[in-house]
C-alpha positions as CSV (number, residue, x, y, z in Angstrom):
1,X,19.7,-0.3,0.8
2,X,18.6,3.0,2.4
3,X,18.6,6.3,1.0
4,X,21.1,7.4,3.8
5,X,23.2,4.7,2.7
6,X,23.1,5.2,-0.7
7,X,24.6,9.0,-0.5
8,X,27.1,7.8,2.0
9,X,28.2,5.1,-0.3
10,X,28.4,7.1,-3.3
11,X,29.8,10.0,-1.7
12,X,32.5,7.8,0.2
13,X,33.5,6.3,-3.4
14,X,33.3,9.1,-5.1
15,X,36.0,10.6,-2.8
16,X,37.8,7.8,-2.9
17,X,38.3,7.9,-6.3
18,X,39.5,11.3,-6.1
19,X,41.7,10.5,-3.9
20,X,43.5,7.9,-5.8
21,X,43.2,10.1,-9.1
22,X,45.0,12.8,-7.6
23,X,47.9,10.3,-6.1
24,X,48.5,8.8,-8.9
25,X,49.0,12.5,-10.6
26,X,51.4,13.9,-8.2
27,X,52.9,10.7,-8.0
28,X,53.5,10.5,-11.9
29,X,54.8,14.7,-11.9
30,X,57.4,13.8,-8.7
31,X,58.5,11.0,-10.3
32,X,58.7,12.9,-13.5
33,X,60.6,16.0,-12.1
34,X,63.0,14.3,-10.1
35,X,64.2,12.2,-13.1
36,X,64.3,15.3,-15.6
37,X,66.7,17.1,-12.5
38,X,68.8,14.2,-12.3
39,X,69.4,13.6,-16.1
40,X,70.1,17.3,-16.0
41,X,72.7,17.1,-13.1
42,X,74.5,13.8,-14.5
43,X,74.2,15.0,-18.4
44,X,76.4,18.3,-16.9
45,X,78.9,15.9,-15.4
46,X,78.8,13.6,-18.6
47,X,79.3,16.9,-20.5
48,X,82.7,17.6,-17.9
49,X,83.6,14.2,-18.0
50,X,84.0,14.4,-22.1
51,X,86.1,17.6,-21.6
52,X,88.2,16.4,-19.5
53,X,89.0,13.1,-21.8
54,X,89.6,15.2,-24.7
55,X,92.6,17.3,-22.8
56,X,93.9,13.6,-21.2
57,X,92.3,14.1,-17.8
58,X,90.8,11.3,-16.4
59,X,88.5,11.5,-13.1
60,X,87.8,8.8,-11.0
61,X,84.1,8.9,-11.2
62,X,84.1,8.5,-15.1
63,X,84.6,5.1,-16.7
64,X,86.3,5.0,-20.0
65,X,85.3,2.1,-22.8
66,X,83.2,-0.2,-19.4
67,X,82.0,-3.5,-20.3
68,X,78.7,-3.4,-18.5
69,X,76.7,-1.1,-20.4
70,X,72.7,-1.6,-19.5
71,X,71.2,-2.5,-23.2
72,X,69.0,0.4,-24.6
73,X,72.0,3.3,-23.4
74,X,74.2,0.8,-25.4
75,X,72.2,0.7,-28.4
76,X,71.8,4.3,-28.1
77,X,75.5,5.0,-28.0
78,X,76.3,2.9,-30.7
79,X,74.3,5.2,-32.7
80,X,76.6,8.1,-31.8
81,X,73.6,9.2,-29.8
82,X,74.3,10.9,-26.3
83,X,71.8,8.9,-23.9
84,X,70.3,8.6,-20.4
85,X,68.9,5.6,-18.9
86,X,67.6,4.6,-15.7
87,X,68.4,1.1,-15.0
88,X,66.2,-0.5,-12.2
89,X,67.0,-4.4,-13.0
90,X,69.6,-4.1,-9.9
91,X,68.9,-4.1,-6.1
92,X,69.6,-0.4,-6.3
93,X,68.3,1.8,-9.0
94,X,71.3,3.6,-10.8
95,X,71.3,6.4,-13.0
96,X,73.6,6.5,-16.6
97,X,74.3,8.6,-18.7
98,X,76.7,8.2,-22.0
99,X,78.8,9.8,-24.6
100,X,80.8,8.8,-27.3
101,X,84.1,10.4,-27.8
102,X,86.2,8.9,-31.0
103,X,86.5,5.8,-30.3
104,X,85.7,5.8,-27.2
105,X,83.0,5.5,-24.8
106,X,82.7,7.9,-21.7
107,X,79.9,6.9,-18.9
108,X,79.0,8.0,-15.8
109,X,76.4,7.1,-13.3
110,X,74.8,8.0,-10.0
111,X,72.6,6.0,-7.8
112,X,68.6,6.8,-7.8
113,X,68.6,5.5,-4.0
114,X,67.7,8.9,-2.9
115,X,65.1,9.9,-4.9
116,X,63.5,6.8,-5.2
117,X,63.2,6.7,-1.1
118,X,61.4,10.7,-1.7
119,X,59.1,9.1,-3.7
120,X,58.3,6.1,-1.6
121,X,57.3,8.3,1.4
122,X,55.8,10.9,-0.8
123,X,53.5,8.0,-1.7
124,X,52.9,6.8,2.0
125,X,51.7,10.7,2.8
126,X,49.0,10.5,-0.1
127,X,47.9,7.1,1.0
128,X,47.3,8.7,4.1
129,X,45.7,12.0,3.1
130,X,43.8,10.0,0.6
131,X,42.6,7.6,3.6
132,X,41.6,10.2,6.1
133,X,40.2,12.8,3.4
134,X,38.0,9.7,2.3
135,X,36.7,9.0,5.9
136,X,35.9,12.9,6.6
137,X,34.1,12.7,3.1
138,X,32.3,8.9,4.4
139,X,31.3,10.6,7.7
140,X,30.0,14.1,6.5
141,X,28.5,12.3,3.8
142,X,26.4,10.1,6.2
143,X,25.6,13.0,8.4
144,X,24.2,15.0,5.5
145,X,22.1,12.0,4.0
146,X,21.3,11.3,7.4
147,X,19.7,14.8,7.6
148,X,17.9,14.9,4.4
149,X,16.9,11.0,5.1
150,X,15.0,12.5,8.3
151,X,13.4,15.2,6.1
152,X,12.4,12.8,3.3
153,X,11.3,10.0,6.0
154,X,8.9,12.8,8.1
155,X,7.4,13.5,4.9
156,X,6.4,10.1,3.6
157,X,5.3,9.2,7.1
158,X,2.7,12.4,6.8
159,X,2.1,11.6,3.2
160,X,0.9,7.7,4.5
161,X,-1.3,9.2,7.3
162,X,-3.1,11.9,5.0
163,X,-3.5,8.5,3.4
164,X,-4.6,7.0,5.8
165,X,-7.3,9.4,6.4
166,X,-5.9,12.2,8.5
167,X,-6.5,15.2,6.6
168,X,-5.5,17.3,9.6
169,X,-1.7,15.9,8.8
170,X,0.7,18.6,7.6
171,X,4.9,18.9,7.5
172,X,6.1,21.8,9.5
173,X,8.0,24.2,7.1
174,X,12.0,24.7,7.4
175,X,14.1,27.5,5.9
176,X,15.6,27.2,3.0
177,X,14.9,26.6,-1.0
178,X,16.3,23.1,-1.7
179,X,14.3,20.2,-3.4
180,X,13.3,18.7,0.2
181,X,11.7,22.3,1.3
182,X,10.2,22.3,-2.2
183,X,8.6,18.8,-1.5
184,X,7.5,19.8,2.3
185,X,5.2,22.8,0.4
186,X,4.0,20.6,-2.2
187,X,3.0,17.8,0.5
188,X,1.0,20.3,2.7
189,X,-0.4,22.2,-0.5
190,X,-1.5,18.9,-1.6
191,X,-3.3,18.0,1.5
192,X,-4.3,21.6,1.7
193,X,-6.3,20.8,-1.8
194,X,-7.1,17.2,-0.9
195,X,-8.7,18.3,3.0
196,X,-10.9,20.8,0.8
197,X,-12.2,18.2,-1.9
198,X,-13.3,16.0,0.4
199,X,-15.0,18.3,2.8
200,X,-16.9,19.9,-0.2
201,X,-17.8,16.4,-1.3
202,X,-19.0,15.5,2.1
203,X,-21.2,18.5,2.6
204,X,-22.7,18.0,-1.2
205,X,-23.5,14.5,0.7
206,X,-24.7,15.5,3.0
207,X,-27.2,18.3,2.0
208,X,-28.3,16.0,-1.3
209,X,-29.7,13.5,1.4
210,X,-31.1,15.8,4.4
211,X,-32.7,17.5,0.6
212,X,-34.0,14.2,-0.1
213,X,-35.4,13.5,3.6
214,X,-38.5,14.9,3.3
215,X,-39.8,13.9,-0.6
216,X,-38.0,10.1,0.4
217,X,-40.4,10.1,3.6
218,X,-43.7,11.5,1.6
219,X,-42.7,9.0,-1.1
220,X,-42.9,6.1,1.8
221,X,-45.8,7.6,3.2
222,X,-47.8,7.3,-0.3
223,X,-46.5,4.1,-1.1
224,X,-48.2,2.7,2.5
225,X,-51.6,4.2,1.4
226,X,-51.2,2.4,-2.1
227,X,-54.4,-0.3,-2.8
228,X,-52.8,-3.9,-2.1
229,X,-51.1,-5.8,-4.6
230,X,-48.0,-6.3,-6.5
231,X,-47.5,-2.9,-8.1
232,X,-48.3,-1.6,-4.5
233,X,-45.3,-3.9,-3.0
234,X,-42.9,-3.4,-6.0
235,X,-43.0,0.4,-5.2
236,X,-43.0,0.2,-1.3
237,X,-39.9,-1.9,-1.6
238,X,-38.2,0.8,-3.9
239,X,-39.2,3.3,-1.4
240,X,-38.0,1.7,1.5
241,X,-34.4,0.9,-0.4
242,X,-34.1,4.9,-1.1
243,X,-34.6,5.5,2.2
244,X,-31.7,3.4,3.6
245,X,-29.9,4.2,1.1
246,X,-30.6,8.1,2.2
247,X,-29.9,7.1,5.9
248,X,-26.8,5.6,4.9
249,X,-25.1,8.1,2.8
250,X,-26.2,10.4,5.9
251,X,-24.3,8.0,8.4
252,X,-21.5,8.1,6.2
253,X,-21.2,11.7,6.5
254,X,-21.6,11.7,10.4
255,X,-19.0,9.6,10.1
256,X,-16.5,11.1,8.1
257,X,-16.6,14.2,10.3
258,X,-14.9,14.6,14.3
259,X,-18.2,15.1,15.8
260,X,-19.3,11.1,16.9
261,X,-18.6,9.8,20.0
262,X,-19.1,6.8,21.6
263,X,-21.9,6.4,24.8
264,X,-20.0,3.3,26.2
265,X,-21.9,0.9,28.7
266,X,-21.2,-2.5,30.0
267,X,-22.2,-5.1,27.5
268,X,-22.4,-9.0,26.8
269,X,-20.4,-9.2,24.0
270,X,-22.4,-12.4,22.7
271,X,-25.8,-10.9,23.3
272,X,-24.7,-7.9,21.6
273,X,-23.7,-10.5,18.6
274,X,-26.9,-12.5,18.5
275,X,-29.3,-9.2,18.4
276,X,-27.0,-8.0,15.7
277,X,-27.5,-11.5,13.7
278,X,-31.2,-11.4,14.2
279,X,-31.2,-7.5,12.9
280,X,-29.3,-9.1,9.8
281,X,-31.9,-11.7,9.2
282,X,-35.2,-9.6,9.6
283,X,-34.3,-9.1,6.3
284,X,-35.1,-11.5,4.7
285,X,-31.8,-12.3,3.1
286,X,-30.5,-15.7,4.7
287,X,-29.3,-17.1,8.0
288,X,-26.3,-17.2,10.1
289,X,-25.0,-20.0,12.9
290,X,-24.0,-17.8,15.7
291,X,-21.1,-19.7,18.1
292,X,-20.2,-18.2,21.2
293,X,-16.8,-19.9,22.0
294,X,-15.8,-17.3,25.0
295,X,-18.3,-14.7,25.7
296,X,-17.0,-11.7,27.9
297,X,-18.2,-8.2,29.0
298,X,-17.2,-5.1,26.9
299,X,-17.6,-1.2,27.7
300,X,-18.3,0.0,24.1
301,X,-21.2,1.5,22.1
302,X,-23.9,-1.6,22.0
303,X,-25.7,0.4,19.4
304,X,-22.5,1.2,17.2
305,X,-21.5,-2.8,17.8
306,X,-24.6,-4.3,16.6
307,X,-24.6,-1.6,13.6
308,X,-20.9,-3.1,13.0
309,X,-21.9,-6.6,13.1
310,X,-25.3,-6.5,11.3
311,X,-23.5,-4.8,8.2
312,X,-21.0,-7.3,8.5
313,X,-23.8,-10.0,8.2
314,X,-25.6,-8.0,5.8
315,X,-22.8,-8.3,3.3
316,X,-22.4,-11.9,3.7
317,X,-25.7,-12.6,3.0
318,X,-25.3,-10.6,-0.2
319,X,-21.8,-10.8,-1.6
320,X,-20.9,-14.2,0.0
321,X,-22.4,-17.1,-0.4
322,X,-23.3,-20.2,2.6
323,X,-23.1,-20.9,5.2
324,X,-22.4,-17.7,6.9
325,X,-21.0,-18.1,10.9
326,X,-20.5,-15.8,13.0
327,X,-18.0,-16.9,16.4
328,X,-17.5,-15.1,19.4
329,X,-14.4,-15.6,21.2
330,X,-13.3,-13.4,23.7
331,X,-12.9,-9.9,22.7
332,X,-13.4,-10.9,19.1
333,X,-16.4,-11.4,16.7
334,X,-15.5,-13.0,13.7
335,X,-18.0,-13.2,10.6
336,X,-17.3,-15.6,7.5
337,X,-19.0,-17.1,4.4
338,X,-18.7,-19.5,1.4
339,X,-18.6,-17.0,-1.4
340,X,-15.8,-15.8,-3.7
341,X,-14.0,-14.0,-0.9
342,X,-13.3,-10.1,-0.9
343,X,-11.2,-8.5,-3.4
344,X,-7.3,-7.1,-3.5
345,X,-8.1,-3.7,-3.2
346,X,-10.6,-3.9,0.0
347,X,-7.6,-6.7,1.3
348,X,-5.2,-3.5,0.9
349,X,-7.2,-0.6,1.3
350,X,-9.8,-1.1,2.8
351,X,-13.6,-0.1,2.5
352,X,-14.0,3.2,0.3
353,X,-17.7,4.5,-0.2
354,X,-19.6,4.2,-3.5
355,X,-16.8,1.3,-4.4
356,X,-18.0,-1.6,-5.5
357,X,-16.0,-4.6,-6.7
358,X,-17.0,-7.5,-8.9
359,X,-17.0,-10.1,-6.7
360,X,-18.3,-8.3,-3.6
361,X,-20.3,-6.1,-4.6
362,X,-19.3,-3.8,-1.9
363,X,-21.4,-0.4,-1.3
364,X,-21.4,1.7,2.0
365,X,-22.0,-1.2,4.2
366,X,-18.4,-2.4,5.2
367,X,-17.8,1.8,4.6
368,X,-20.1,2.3,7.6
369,X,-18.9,-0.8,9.8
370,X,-15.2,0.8,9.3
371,X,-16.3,4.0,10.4
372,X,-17.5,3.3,13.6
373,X,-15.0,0.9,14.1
374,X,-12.9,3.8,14.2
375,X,-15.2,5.4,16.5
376,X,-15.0,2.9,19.0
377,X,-11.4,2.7,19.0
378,X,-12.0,-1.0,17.8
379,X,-9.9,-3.2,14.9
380,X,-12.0,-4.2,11.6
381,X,-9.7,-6.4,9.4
382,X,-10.7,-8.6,6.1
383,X,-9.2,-11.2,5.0
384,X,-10.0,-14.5,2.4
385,X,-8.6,-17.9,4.5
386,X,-7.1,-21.2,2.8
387,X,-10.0,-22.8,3.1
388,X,-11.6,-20.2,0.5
389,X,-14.8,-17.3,1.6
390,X,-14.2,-14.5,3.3
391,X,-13.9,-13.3,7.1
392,X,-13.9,-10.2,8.7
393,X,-13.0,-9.8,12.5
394,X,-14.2,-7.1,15.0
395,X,-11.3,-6.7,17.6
396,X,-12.7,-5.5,21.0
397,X,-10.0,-6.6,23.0
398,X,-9.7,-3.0,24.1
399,X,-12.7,-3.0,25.7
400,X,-13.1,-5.6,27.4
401,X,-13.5,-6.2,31.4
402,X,-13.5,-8.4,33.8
403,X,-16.6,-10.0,34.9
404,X,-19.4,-12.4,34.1
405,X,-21.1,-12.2,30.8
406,X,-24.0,-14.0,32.2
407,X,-25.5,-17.1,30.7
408,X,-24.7,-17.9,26.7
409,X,-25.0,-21.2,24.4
410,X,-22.4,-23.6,24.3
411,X,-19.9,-24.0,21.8
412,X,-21.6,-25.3,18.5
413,X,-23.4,-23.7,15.5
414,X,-27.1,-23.2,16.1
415,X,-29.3,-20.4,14.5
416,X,-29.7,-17.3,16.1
């Protein structure tokens, strides 16, 4: 159930309830005054009627010693009590009222028809003003909630695209000092706060690694110059791993800003594939079957694709575990292992640099790969299938033309 719904609700009840709480009051004070003014009037008459038996006249209207007395006026007459009751056992209501007199007992009585019929309608009209003063209170009720439902709804969807990573993202600012203009101020002074932190992180970044550029690059230079041997090796390979490291953290930064865009060309999506695969592998850290199922042509970034696909390699040969395919089909690329499969968080959120998990062991690779994804305009998802490992999927549907992609291997796994 809805926030708009819930108001409505509650403030539809809540009027309803009033509106039965104040019918049953003015019901029970009618009821109450019209019976207090009718004892009066019949206790006068009662009060003539006595009179006028005490000097031996007898009115028609009186009754003198009756034998149907209702049974609490009886009892109260026997007590030598004067006495009012309404009687409402008969098809009619009727009204008595009694005195004793000597020996005698003097009653008179008047029917209730009238008043009873007052009430009845008087009843009908609150059911009515109750009903309609209910609906007005349903419908403004929705319309407000409605309004405030808008307000509250415009400010989560901002709040998720902040999130999302659109700092630029802000609520526009209404008149007024309630709780929902209160939240609109703290939602753009967050992102405010938020836009700031980030941008001062990402400059730090980025001037940290163009600071380490040129020591990194002297360090690589002396390490080549280094007499053969293991020690020799041990610190090249160190070098070299700062280095990409350095380049990295300087992509990421490229890519966290507005600045990139794409220099799109026409492309075989499967050669594009294979030359990312065989990037992947230079590296000494495994091999991948490469399947093209449906090549196709794509106007995109080859540079940016291959960077996409050779991290996405990269991190199967690392984190995941054999064998590691990679299928082309279409406008997708689709790259899976054997290992443990990624974990919740990059399943929910996604890649986050510096993050790594447990099981994948993830760093700014799949950071990087999402980035110029976004660049491109292209899909990236993760996911872990039944059959266990993990596969992420390059969408390039987008991009993709008509035309012949040109020769390509068959369907079937074969090394790249």
């Amino acid at each position: 159930m809805g926030l708009r719904t819930k108001i409505g609700v509650a403030i539809t009840a809540t009027a309803a309830l009033v509106a039965v709480i104040m019918g049953l009051v003015v019901h029970h004070r009618t009821a109450t005054s019209q019976l207090e003014t009718a004892r009066e009037t019949l206790e006068s008459r009662l009060a003539t009627a006595v009179e006028d038996h005490a000097a031996g006249v007898h009115r028609p209207r009186t009754l003198i010693n009756p034998e149907h007395i209702p049974g609490p006026l009886r009892k109260d007459l026997e007590k030598g009590r004067r006495a009012t009751y309404l009687d409402r056992s008969g098809p009619v209501p009727v009204l008595w009222a009694g005195s004793r007199l000597g020996r005698d007992t003097i009653v008179v009585r008047h029917p209730y028809t009238r008043q009873t019929a007052n009430l009845r309608k008087l009843d009908e009209a609150l059911w009515w003003a109750g009903g309609l003063g209910t609906a007005f209170a349903g419908v403004v009720g929705v319309g407000l909630a409605t309004v405030a439902g808008r307000r509250l709804n415009a400010s989560a969807r901002t709040a998720e695209r902040i999130a999302d990573g659109d700092l630029s993202a802000r609520l526009k600012p209404r008149g007024g000092q309630d709780e929902i203009a209160r939240l609109i101020v703290a939602v753009n002074t967050m992102a405010d706060a938020l836009a700031a932190r980030l941008q001062a992180e990402r400059e730090v970044t980025s001037n940290i690694a163009h600071e380490l550029r040129t020591p990194v690059a002297g360090l690589v230079a002396a390490a080549e110059v280094l007499p053969p041997g293991r020690p020799a090796e041990m610190v090249r390979e160190r070098a070299e791993r700062v280095r990409a490291l350095m380049e990295d953290v300087l992509e990421v930064a490229r890519l966290d800003g507005t600045a990139e865009r794409a220099d799109t060309e026409l492309r075989s999506l499967g050669e594009l594939t294979r030359r990312a695969v065989r990037s992947a592998e230079a590296d000494g850290k495994g091999t991948a079957a490469v399947r093209v199922l449906r090549d196709c042509l794509v106007e995109t970034d080859g540079r940016r694709v291959e960077r996409i696909l050779a991290n996405l390699v990269t991190n199967a040969f690392r984190h995941g575990g054999g064998p590691v395919t990679v299928e082309v089909d279409g406008g997708a690329v689709r790259v899976r292992d054997g290992g443990p499969g990624f974990p919740p968080d990059l399943l929910t959120r996604g890649p986050q640099r510096f993050r790594t998990g447990s099981r994948s062991g993830l760093g700014l690779g799949l950071t990087i790969a999402a980035g110029q994804a976004r660049v491109l305009g292209a899909g990236l998802h993760f996911a872990n299938p039944d059959g266990g490992g993990a596969l992420a999927t390059l969408d390039l549907a987008a991009s993709v033309r008509d035309g012949e992609a040109g020769p390509s291997p068959g369907p079937g796994p074969g090394p790249s």
